[in-house]
Structure formats: structure tokens, C-alpha cells
Backbone and ligand atoms as CSV (ligand in chain L), in Angstrom:
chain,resi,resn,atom,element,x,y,z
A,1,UNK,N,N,0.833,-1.208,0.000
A,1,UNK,CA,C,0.000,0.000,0.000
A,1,UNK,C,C,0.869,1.261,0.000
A,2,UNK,N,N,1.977,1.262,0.712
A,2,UNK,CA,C,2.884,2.757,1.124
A,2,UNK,C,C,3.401,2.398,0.091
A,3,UNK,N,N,3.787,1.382,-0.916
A,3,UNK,CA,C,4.680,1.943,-2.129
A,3,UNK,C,C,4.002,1.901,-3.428
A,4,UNK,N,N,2.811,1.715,-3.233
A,4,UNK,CA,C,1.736,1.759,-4.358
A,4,UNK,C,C,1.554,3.890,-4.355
A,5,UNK,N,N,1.655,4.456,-2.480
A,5,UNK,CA,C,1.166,5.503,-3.037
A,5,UNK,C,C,2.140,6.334,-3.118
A,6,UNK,N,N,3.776,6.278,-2.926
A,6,UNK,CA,C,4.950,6.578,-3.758
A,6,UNK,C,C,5.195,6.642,-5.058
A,7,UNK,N,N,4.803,4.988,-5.792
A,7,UNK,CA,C,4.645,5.322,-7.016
A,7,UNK,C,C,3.785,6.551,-7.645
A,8,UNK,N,N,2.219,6.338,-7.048
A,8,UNK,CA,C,1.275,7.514,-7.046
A,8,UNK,C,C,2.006,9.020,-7.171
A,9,UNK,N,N,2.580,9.102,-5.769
A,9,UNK,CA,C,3.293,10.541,-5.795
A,9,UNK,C,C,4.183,10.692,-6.770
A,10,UNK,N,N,5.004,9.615,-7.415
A,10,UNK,CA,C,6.349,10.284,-8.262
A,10,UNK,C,C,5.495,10.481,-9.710
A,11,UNK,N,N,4.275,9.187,-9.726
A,11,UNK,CA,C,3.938,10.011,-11.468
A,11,UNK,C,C,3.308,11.657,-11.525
A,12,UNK,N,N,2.573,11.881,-10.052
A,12,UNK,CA,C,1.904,13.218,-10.192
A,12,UNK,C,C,2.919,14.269,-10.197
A,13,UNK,N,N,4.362,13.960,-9.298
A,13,UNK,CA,C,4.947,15.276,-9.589
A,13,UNK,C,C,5.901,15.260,-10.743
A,14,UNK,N,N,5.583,14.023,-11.481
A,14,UNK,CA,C,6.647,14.006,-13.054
A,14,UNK,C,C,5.377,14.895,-14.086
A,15,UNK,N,N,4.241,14.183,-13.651
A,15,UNK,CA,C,3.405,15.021,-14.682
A,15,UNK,C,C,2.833,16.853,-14.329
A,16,UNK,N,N,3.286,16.761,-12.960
A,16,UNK,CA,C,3.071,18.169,-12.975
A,16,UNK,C,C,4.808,19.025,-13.269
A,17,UNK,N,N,5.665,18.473,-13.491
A,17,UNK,CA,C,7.091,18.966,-13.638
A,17,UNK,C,C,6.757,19.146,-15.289
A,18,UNK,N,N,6.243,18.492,-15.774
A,18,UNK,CA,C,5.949,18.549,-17.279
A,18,UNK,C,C,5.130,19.728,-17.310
A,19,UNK,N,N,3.642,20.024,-17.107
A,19,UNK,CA,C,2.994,20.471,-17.687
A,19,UNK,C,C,3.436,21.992,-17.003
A,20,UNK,N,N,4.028,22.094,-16.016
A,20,UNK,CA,C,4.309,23.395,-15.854
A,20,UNK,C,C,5.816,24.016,-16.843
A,21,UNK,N,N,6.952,22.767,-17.301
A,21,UNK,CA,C,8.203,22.834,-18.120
A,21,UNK,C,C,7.085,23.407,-19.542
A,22,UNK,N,N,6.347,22.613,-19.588
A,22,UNK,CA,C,5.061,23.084,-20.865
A,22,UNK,C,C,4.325,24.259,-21.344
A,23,UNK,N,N,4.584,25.291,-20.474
A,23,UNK,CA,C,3.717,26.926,-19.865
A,23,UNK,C,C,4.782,27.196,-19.030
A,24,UNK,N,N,5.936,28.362,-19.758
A,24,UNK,CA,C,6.360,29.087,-18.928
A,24,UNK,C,C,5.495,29.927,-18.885
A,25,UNK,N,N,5.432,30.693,-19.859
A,25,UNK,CA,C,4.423,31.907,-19.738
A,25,UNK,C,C,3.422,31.891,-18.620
A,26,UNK,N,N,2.938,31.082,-18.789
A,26,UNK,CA,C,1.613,30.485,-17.995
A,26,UNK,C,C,1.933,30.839,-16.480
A,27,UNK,N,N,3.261,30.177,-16.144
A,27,UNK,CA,C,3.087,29.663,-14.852
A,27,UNK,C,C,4.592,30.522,-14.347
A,28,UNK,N,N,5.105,31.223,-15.182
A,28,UNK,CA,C,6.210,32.570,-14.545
A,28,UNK,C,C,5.829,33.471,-14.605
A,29,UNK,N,N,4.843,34.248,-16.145
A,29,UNK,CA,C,4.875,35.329,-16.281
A,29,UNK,C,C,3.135,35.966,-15.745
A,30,UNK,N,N,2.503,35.277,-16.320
A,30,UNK,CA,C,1.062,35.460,-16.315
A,30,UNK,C,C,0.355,35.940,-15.181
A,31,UNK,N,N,0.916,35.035,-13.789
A,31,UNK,CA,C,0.357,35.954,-12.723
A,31,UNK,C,C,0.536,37.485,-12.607
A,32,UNK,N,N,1.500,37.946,-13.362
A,32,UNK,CA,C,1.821,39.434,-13.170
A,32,UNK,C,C,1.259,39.591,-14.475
A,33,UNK,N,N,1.093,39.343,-15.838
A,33,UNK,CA,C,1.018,39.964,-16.678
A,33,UNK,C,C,-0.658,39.684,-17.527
A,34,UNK,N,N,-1.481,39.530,-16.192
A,34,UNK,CA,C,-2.291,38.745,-16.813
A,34,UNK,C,C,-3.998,40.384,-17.010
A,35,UNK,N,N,-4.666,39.846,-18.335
A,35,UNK,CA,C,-5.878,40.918,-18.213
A,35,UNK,C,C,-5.735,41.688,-17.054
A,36,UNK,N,N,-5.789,42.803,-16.940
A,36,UNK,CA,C,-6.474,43.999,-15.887
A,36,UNK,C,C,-5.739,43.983,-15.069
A,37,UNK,N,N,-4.426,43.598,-14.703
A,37,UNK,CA,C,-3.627,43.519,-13.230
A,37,UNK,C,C,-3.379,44.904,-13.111
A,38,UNK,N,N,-2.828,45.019,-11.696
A,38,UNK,CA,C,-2.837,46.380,-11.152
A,38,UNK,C,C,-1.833,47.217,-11.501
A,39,UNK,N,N,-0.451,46.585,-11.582
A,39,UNK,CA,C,0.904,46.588,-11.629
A,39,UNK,C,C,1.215,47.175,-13.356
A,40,UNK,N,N,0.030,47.295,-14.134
A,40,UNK,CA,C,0.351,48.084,-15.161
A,40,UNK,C,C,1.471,47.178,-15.902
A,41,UNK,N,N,1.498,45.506,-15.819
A,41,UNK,CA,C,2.410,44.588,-16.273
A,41,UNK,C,C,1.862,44.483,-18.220
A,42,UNK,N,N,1.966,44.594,-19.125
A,42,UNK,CA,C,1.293,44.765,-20.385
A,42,UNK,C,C,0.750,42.971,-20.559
A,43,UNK,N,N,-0.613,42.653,-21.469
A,43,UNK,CA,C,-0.642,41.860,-21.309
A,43,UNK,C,C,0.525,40.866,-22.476
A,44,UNK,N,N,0.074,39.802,-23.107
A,44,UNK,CA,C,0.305,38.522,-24.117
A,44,UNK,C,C,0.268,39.369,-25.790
A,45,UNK,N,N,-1.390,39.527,-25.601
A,45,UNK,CA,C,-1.279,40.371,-26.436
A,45,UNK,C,C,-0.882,42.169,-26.943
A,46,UNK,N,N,-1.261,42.339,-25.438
A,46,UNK,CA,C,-0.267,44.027,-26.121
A,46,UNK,C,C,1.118,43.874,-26.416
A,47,UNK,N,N,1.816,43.064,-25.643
A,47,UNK,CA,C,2.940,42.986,-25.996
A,47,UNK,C,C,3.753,42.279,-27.347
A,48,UNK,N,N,2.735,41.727,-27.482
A,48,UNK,CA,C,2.561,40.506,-29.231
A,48,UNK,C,C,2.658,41.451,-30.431
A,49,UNK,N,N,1.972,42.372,-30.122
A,49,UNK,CA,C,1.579,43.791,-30.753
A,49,UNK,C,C,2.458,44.462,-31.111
A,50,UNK,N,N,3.056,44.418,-29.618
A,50,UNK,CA,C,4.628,45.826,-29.912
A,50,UNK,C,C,5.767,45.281,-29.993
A,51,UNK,N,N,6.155,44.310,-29.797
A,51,UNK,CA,C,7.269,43.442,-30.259
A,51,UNK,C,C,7.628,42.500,-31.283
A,52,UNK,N,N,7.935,42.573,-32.481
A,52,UNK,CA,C,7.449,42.234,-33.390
A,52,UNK,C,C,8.394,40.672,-33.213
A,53,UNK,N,N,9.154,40.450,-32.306
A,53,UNK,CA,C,10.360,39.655,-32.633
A,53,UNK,C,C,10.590,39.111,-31.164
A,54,UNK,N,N,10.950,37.928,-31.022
A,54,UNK,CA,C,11.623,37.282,-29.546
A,54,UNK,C,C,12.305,38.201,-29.170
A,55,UNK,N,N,13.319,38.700,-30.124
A,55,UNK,CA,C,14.633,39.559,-29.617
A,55,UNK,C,C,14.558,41.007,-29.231
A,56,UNK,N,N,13.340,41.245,-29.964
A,56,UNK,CA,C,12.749,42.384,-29.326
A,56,UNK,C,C,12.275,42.491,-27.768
A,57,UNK,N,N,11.222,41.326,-27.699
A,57,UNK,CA,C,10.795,41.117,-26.340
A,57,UNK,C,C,11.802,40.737,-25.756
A,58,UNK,N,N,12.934,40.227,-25.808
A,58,UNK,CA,C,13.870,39.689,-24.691
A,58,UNK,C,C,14.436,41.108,-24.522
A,59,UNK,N,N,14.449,41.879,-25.204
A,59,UNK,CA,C,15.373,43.274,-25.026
A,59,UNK,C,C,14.204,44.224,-23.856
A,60,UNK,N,N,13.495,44.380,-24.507
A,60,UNK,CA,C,12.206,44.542,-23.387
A,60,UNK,C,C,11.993,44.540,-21.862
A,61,UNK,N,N,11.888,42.896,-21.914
A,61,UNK,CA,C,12.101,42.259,-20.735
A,61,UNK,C,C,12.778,42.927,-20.061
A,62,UNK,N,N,14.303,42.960,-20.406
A,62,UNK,CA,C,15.192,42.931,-19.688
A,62,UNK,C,C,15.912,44.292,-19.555
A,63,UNK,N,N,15.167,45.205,-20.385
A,63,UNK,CA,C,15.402,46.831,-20.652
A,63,UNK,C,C,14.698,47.388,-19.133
A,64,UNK,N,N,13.707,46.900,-18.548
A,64,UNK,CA,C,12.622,47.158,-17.904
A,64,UNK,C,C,13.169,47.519,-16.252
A,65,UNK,N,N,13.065,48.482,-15.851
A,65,UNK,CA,C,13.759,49.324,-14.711
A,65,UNK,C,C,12.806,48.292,-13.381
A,66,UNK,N,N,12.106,47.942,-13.742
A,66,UNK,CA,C,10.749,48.000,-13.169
A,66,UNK,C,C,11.069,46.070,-12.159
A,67,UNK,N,N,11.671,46.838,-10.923
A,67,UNK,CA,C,12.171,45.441,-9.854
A,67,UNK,C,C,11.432,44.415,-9.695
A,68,UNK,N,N,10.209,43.986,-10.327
A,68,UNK,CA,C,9.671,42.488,-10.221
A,68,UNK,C,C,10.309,42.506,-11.950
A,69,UNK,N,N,10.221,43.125,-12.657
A,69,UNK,CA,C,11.012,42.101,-13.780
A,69,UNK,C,C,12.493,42.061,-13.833
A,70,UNK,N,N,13.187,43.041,-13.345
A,70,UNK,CA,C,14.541,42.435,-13.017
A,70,UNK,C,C,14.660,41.439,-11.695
A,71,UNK,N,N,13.512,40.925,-11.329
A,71,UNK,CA,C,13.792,39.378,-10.775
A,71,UNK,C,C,13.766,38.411,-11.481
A,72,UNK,N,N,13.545,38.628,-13.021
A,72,UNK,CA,C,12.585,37.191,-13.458
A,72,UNK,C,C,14.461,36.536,-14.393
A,73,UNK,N,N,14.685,35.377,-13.964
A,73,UNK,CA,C,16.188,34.992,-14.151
A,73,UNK,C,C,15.690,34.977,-15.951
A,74,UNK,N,N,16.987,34.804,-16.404
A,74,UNK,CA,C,17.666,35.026,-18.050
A,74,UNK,C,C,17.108,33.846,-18.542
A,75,UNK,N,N,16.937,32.670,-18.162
A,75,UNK,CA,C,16.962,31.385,-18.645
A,75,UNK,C,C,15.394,31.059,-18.338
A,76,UNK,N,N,14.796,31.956,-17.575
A,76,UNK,CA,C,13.120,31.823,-17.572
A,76,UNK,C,C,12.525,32.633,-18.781
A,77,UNK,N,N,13.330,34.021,-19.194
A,77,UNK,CA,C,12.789,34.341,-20.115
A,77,UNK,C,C,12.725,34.249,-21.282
A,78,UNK,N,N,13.963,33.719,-21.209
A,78,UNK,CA,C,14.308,32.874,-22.688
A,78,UNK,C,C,13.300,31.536,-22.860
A,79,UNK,N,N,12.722,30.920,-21.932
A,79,UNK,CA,C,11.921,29.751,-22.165
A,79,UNK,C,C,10.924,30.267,-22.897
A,80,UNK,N,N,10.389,31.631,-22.207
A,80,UNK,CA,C,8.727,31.935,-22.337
A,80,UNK,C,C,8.890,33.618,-23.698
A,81,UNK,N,N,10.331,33.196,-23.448
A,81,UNK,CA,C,10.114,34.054,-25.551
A,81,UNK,C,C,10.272,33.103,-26.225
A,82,UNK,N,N,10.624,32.000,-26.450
A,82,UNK,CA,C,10.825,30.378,-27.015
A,82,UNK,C,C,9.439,30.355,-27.470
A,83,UNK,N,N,8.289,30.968,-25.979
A,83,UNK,CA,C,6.727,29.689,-26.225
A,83,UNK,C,C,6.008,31.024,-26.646
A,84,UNK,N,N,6.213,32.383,-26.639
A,84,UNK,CA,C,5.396,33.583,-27.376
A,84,UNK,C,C,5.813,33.684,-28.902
A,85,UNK,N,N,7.292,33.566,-29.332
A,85,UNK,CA,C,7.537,33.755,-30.605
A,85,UNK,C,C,8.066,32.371,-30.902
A,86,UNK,N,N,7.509,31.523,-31.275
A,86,UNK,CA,C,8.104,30.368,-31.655
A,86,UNK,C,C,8.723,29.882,-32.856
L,1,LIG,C1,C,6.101,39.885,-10.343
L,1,LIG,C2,C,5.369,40.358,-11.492
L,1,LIG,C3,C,5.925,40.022,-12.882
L,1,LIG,C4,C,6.322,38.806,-13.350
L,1,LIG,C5,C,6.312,37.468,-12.605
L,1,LIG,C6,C,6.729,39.005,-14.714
L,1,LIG,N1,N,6.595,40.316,-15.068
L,1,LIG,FE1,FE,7.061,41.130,-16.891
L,1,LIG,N2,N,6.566,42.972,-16.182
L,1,LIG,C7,C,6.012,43.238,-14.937
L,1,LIG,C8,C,5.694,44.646,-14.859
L,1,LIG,C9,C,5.056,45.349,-13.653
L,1,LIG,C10,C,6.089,45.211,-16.099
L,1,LIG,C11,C,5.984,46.663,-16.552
L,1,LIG,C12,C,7.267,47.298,-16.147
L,1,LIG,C13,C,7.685,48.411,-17.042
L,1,LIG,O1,O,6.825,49.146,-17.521
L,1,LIG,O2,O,8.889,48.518,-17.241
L,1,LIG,C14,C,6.653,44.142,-16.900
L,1,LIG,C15,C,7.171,44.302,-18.172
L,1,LIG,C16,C,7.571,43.269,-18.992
L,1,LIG,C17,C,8.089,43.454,-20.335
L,1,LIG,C18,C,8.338,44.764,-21.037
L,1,LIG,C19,C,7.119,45.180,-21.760
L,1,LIG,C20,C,7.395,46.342,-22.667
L,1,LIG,O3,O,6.746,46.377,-23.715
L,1,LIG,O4,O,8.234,47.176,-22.356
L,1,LIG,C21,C,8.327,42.207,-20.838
L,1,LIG,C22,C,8.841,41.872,-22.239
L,1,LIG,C23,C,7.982,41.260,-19.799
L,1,LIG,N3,N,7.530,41.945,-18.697
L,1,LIG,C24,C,8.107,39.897,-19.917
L,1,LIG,C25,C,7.927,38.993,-18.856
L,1,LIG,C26,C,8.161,37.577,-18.974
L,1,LIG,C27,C,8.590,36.862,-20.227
L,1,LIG,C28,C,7.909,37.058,-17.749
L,1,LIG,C29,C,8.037,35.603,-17.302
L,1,LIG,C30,C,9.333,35.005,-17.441
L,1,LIG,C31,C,7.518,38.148,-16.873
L,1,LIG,N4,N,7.531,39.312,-17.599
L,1,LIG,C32,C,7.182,37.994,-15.538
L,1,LIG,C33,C,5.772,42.331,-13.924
L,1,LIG,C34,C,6.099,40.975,-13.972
């Protein structure tokens, strides 16, 4: 029974290690950048809009004075310009 629900636990956190590796955007950026937030974060699409290019938005990103996005590490944003400009 206790290693029936081990097995249990290791497939749920392989399949949740996936589906979140699956949605950076989703699951780094979105809480801040999502419809109507307060923080004036632009959304998916305004920013789809004004950046015509990954390299644009990575310049963006990382141009941005603004201390919750100079937290967001180099190798997170590179995932989730990977999954906006693909
Ligand atoms: C903790 C909240 C927060 C998180 C998490 C966050 N952002 Fe932001 N982001 C902001 C805010 C607030 C701004 C607006 C700051 C500004 O005007 O410079 C911003 C601005 C940006 C900009 C610049 C927009 C522009 O047109 O100048 C880009 C690009 C961006 N974020 C990408 C991302 C990506 C990609 C992620 C996920 C890896 C992310 N952000 C996660 C809060 C956040």
C-alpha cells in the first residue's frame, strides 16, 4: 500500500514537472502579466503587438527598470520568448 502511493506521488509530480516545463508563460509570467492587473504589467497580447520579434521582447524584458522584472532569471525568459515567438 505505502509503495503503491509513492509510485502515485512520483507520477503526479513528473506530470506536474511537465505540464508546468510546458507553460512558462503560464506559470512565470502570467500571474503578473495577466488581463487587468494592477501593476500596469502589459498583457500577451499588447505585448505581441509591440514586439514584433523574440529579440525584441527579450530586449524589453530585460530593458525594464521596473524590480519584479529584473527578478525574473535570463533562462526563464528565454523559455517563455521560445513559447510567445516560436
Ligand atoms: C512579479 C510580477 C511580474 C512577473 C512574474 C513578470 N513580469 Fe514582466 N513585467 C512586470 C511589470 C510590472 C512590467 C511593466 C514594467 C515596465 O513598464 O517597465 C513588466 C514588463 C515586462 C516586459 C516589457 C514590456 C514592454 O513592452 O516594455 C516584458 C517583455 C515582460 N515583462 C516579460 C515577462 C516575462 C517573459 C515574464 C516571465 C518570465 C515576466 N515578464 C514575468 C511584472 C512581472
Amino acid at each position: 500500500m505505502k509503495r503503491r502511493l509513492t509510485f502515485v506521488t512520483i507520477l503526479l509530480v513528473v506530470a506536474f514537472a511537465g505540464v508546468s516545463s510546458a507553460g512558462v508563460w503560464e506559470t512565470k509570467c502570467l500571474m503578473c502579466h495577466k488581463e487587468g492587473n494592477t501593476m500596469k504589467a502589459p498583457t500577451k497580447a499588447a505585448m505581441l503587438e509591440k514586439h514584433k520579434t523574440g529579440d525584441d521582447f527579450m530586449k524589453a524584458a530585460k530593458a525594464s527598470k521596473n524590480p519584479m522584472m529584473k527578478m525574473q532569471k535570463d533562462d526563464v525568459l528565454n523559455a517563455a520568448t521560445k513559447e510567445l515567438y516560436p
